[in-house]
Structure formats: structure tokens, C-alpha cells
C-alpha positions as CSV (number, residue, x, y, z in Angstrom):
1,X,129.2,32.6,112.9
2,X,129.3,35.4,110.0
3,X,127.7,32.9,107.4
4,X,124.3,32.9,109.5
5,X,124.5,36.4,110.3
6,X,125.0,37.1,106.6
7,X,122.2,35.2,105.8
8,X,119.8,36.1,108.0
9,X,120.1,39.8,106.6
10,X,120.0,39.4,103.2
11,X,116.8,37.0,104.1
12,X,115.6,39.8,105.9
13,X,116.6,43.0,103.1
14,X,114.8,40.4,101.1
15,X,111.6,40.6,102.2
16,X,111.9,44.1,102.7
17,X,109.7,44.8,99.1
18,X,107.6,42.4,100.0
19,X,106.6,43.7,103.5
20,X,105.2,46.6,101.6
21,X,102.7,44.8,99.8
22,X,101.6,43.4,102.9
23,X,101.2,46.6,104.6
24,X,98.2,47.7,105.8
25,X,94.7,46.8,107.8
26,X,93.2,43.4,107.8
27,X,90.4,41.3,109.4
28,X,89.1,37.5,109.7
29,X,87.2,34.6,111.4
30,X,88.2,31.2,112.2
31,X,87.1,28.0,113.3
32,X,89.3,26.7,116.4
33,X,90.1,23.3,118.0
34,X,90.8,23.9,121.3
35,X,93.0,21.3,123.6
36,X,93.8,21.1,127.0
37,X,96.8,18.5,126.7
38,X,97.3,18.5,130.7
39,X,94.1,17.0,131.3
40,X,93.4,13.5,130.5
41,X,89.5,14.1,131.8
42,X,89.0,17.3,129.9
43,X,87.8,16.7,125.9
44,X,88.6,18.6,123.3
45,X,85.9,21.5,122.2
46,X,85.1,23.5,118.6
47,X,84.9,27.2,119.0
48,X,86.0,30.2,117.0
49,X,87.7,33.4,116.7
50,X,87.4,37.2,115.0
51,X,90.5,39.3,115.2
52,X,91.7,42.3,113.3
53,X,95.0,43.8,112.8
54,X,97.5,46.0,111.3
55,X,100.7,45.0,109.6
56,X,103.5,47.7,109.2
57,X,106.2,48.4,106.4
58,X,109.2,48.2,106.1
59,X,109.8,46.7,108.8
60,X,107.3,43.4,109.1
61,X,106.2,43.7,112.0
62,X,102.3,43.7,113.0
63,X,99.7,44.5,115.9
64,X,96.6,41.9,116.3
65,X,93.7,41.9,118.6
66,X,91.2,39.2,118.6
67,X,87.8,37.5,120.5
68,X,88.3,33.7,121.4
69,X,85.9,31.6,122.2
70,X,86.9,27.7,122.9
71,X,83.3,26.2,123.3
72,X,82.1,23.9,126.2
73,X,84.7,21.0,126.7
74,X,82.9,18.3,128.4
75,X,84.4,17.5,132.1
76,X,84.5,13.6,133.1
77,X,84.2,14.2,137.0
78,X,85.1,10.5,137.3
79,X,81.9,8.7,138.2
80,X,79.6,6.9,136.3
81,X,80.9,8.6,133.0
82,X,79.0,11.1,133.7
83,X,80.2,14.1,131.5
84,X,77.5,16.4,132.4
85,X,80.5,19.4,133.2
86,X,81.2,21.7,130.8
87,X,84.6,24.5,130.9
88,X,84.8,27.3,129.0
89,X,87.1,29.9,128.1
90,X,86.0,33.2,126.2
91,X,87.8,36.5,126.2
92,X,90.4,38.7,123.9
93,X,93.9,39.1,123.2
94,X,96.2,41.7,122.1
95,X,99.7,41.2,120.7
96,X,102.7,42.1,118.4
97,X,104.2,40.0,116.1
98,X,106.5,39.5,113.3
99,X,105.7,38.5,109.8
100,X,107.6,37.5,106.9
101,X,105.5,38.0,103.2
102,X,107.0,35.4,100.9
103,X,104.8,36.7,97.7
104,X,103.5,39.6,96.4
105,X,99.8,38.8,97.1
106,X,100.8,39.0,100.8
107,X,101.8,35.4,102.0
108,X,103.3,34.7,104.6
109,X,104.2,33.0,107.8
110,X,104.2,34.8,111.3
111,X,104.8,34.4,115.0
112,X,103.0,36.7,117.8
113,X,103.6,37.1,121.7
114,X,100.0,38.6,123.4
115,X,98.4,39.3,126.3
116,X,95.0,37.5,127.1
117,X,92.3,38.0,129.5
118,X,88.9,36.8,130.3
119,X,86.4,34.3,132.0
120,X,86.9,30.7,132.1
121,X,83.3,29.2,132.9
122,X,82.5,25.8,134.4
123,X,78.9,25.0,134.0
124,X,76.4,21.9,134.6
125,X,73.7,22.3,132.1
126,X,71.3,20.0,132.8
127,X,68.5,20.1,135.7
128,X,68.0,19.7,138.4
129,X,71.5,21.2,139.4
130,X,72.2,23.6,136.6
131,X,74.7,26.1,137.5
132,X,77.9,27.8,136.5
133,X,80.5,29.8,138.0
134,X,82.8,32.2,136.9
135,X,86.6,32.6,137.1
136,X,88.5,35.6,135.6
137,X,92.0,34.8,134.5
138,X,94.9,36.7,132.1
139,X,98.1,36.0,130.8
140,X,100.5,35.3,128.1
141,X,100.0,33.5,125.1
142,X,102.5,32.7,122.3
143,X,101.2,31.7,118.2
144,X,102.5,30.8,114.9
145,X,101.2,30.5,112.1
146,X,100.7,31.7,107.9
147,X,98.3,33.2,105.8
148,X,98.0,31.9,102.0
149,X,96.5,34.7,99.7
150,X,95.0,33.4,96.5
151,X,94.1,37.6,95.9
152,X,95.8,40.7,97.5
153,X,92.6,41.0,99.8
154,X,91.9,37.1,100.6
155,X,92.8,34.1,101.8
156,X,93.2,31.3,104.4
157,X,95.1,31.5,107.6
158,X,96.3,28.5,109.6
159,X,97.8,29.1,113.3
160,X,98.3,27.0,116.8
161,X,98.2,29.7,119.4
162,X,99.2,28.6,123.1
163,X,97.4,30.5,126.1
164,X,99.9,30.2,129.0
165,X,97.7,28.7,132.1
166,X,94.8,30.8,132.5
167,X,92.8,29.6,135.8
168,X,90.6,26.9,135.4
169,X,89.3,25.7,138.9
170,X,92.7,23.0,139.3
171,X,95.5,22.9,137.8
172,X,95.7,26.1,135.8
173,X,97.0,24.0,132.5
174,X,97.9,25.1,128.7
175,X,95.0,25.9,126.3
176,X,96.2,24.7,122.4
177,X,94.0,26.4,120.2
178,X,94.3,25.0,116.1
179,X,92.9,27.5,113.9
180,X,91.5,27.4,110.6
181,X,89.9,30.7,109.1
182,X,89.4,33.2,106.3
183,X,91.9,36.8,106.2
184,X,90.7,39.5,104.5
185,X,93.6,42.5,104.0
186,X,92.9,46.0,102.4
187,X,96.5,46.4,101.3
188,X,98.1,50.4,100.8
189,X,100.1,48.9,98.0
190,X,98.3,47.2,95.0
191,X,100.2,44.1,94.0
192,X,102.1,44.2,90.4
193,X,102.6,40.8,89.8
194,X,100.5,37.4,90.7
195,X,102.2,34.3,92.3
């Protein structure tokens, strides 16, 4: 029982230094994949995402706040194949994570807990019945993730967040959203060394 314990804060006075170097504002966009595993008649859809953040020192913790928008997943309403549904989600969240800074350009791997609201839309396109309606939902939604920084102020992030069963019109299921993107930082510390 000591071992871990022991370890975990000398992994932890570790990244202390490090957590200084990652200190400070930072913005991005990325692609997403959203998934809606709890459906079998709901396909996958591309979308995207801009958030912004702040990351604190010493101790690594972070705020983030961020526009999603999952694009139209097309509905199979189970006749004819016809796919001529569309569902939507689009609206923000705002969390707190934690995130550990493994080199001195700032990166890192992270997890976040947020709240999320905003409207998940079901729509038929096409004429002559073209129509959508509107149902606001919010929630809780849990991500992890890492950013690799080729310079102190860029990179690439990778992340899955999961939104926690926002209303959809049925079953209210889990949204999966895979995220590939760009992370720009403007660090308060300038980095001494490169890795």
C-alpha cells in the first residue's frame, strides 16, 4: 500500500517543473467522429470542434470550454432503406481537468469531467416533407486524451470525449466523439530545452 502511494508522489513532484512549462492560455480546432454506439440504426457522422483553455501551475490542473458540432448522422427509420433522417447535436461544454506534461515543449496526456448543453436536431431534408425539430438537452460528459508538441506553441491533440445521454427523441444514448485537431499554447514560461 505505501509503494504505490510513494510512487504516485514522486510521479506527481515529478511533473511539478514540467507543469510550469505548460502553464498558460491555449486554443484549437479539430475534426471529430462522432458515434452513437446504442443505436444500430443511427450512422456515424464527421463534425468538428473549437475550444480554448487555460492550464494552471504548479499544480496541473486546467479549465477548457469548447463548441461541438457532430454533423447530420443519417437515421434508417426502417423502411425501404430509406435514410432520408438526419440527428444532430451542436452546443458547448465547459470543464476542469487534470493534465500531466511529460516534456518541456508541453506534452502531455489529460482527462476532463464537463458540463454540456445544447440542441440535438432531427431533420428530413429533402421535399416535399422537409422539416426539423428541436430538442434542448445538458449533461455530463467525461474525455481523455494528449497533446504532442513538436514547438512550445503547436501541436496535435488526440481525445475520445463521451457525452452522458443528451436527449435525442428515444432512447437518450451515449455520444463517442474521436477527435483529431491542431493546439496552439502561448506558454508564460519559454522552454530551455527541446525533446
Amino acid at each position: 500500500m505505501i509503494k504505490p502511494l510513494v510512487a504516485a508522489i514522486c510521479l506527481g513532484a515529478a511533473a511539478l517543473p514540467l507543469a510550469s512549462q505548460a502553464e498558460g492560455p491555449y486554443f484549437g480546432v479539430t475534426g471529430l467522429y462522432a458515434d452513437r454506439p446504442g443505436y444500430d440504426d443511427v450512422d456515424g457522422s464527421w463534425g468538428g470542434t473549437v475550444f480554448a483553455g487555460y492550464r494552471f501551475s504548479p499544480l496541473p490542473l486546467y479549465i477548457e470550454a469548447s463548441y461541438i458540432n457532430t454533423g447530420d448522422a443519417d437515421v434508417d427509420p426502417g423502411y425501404y432503406d430509406n435514410e432520408r433522417l438526419k440527428l444532430n447535436f451542436s452546443g458547448y461544454t465547459v470543464g476542469l481537468g487534470y493534465f500531466l506534461p511529460l516534456t518541456t515543449y508541453g506534452s502531455g496526456i489529460f482527462a476532463r469531467a464537463s458540463y454540456y448543453g445544447g440542441d440535438t436536431k432531427l431533420k428530413t431534408p429533402d421535399d416535399p416533407t422537409s422539416h426539423s425539430q428541436k430538442q434542448s438537452t445538458s449533461g455530463a460528459s467525461i474525455a481523455v486524451g494528449g497533446d504532442w508538441k513538436w514547438t512550445p506553441t503547436m501541436g496535435l491533440r488526440f481525445e475520445y470525449e463521451n457525452l452522458i445521454e443528451p436527449d435525442d427523441f428515444a432512447n437518450d444514448e451515449n455520444i463517442g466523439l474521436w477527435k483529431v485537431g491542431l493546439i496552439f499554447d502561448f506558454p508564460t514560461v519559454q522552454s530551455s530545452s527541446r525533446y
